[in-house]
C-alpha positions in Angstrom: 3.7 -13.5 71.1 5.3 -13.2 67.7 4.3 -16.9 66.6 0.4 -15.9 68.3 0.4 -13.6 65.6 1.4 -15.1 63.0 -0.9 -18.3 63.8 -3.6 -15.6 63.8 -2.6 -13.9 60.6 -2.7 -17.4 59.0 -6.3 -17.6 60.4 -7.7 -14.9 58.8 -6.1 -15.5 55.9 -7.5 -19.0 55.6 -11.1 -17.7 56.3 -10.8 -15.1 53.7 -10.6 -17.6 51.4 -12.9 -20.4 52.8 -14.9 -22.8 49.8 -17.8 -22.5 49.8 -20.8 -24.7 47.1 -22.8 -22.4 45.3 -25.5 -23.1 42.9 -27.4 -21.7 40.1 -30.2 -22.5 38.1 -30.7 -20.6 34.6 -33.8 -20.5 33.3 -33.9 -18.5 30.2 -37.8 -17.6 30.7 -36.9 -15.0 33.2 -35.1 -12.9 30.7 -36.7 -11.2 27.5 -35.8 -12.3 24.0 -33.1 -10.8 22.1 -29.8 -10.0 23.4 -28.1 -12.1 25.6 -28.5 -10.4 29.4 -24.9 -9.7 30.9 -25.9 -12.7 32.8 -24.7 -14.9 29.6 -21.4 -13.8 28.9 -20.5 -14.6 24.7 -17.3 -15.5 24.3 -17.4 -16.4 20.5 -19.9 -16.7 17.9 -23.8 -15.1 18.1 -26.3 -16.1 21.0 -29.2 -14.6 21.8 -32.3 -15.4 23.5 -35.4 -17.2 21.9 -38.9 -19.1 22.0 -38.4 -22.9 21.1 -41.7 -25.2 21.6 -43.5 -22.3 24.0 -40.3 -21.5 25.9 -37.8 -19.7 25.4 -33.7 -20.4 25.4 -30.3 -19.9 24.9 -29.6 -19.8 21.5 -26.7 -20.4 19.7 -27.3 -18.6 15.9 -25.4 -20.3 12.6 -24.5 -17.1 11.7 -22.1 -17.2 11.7 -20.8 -20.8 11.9 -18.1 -21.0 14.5 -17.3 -22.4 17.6 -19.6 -20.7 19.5 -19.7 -20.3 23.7 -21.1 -18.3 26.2 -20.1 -18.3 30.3 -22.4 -18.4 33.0 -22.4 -17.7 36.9 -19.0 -17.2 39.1 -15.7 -18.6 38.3 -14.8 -21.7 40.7 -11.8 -22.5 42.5 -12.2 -25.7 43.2 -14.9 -28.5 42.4 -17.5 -27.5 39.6 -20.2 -29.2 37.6 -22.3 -28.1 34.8 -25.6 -29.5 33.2 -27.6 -28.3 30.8 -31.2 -29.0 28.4 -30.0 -29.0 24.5 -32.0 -29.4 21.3 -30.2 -28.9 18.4 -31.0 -29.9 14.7 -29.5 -31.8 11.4 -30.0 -30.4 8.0 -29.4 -32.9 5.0 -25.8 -34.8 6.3 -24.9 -31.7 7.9 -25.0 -32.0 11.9 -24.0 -29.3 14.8 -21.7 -30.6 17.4 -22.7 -29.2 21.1 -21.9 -29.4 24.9 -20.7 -28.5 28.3 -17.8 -27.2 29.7 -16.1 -26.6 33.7 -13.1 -24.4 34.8 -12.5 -21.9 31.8 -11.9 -21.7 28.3 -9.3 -24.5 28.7 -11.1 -26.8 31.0 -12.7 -29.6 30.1 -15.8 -30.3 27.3 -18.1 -32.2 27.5 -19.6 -32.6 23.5 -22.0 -34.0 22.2 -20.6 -35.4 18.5 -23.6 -36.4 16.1 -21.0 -36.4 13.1 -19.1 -39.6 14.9 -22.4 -40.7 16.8 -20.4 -39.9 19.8 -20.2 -38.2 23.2 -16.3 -37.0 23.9 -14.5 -35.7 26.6 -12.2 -32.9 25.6 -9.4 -30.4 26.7 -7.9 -28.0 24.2 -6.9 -30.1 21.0 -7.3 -33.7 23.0 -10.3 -35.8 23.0 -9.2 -37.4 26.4 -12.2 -40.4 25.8 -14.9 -41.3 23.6 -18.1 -43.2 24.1 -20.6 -44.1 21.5 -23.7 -41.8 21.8 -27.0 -42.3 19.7 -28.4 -38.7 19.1 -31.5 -37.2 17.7 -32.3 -34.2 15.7 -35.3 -31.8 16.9 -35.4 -33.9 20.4 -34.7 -32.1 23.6 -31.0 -34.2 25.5 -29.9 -33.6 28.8 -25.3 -32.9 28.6 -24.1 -33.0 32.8 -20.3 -32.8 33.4 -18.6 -32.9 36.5 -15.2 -32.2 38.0 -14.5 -33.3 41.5 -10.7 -33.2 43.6 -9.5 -36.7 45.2 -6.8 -37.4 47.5 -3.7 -35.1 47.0 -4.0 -34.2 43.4 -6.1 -36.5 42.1 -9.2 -35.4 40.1 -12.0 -37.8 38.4 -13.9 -35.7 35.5 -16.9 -37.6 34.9 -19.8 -37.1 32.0 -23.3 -38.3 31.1 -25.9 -37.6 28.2 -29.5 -38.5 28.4 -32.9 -38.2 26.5 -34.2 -34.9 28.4 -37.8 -37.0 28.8 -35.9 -40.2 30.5 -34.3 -40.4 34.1 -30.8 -39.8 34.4 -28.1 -42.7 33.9 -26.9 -43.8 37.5 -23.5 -44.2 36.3 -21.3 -41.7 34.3 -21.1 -42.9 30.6 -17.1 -41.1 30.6 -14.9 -41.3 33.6 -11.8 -40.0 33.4 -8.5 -39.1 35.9 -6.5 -36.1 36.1 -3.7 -34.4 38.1 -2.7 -31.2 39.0 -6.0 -29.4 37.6 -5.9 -25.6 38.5 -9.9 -25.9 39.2 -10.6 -22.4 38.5 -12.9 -20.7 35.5 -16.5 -20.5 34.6 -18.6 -22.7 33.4 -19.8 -22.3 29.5 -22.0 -23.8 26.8 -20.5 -24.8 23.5 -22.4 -24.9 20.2 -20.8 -25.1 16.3 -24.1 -25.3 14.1 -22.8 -27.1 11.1 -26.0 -28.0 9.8 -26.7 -24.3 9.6 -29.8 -24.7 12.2 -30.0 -23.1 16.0 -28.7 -24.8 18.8 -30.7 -24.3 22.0 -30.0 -24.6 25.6 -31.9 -24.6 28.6 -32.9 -25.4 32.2 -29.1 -24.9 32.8 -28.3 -25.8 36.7 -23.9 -25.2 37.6 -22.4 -25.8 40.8 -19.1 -24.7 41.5 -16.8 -24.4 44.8 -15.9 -20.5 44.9 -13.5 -18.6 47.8 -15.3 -16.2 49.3 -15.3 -13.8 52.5 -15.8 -14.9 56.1 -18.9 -12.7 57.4 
């Protein structure tokens, strides 16, 4: 009877905490401009919401310059991937550095590097790979970033960066392997607007594998 119990316990518990996909697309028409809705949750530097070519955005303001970032939708607890719409601009030599992140504050980057005409994969201090990226200012670029569990431990973070007006690359321009990856956090746009112009995202979709309740 006693080990019934406990198989059951273990049952419910297990249920509690099934994964389940959930996705989200983010569309900053919806909201009026100004303030960020608590929808957009800033983290650093100022974002607000604005018109950009007839349609409004997420946008990261210069003032001031920092490394701005805002999260969005539910924390995951398990797989999670990000993409995101993002036109931002040069001024002179002076060029913003933007991008994507998964699972927190310290989970992975995706950036987008116009200063090194690159596209880098990063995690705290580390630029864990690199890939030459050819950039444009005032041209809209699509950023996606993924983070899937393997066998055991295993993880494979891949990215990808794409003219928004082109189909997207079949193949991952960065694939990289980890271990032992918590898996948990938000997902979060990153802007530092060097250049002293607006960064703007948009036509942000995030999936992420969250625990919830069993009906």
């Amino acid at each position: 009877m006693k080990r019934l119990l406990l198989a059951a316990s273990l049952l419910a518990a297990s249920s509690l905490h099934a994964q389940q996909l959930q996705s989200f697309d983010i569309k900053a028409d919806d909201w009026a401009e100004g303030e960020p809705p608590k929808d957009v949750f800033v983290v650093d530097g100022t974002i607000k919401i604005a018109a950009r070519d007839g349609n409004k955005a997420i946008v990261v303001d210069p003032n001031p310059v920092t490394d701005a970032s805002a999260q969005l939708a539910i924390s995951a607890s398990g797989n999670a991937s990000i993409e995101a719409r993002v036109l931002a601009i040069k001024r002179g030599r002076s060029t913003p550095r933007f991008g994507v992140s998964v699972h927190g504050m310290s989970g992975h980057r995706l950036m987008v590097n116009p200063a090194k005409k690159s596209l880098d994969l990063v995690k705290g201090t580390e630029t864990l790979a690199s890939v030459p990226f050819a950039w444009t200012s005032e041209a809209w670029v699509r950023i996606k970033l993924e983070a899937k569990k393997a066998e055991g431990d295993a993880w494979t973070i891949t990215g990808k960066a794409w003219p928004a007006d082109a189909a997207e690359p079949a193949e991952p321009l960065i694939k990289h392997p980890e271990k032992n990856l918590k898996g948990q956090g938000k997902c979060a746009i990153w802007a530092t607007p060097f250049s002293g112009e607006p960064v703007f995202f948009d036509d942000i979709k995030i999936s992420v594998e969250a625990a919830t309740a069993a009906p």
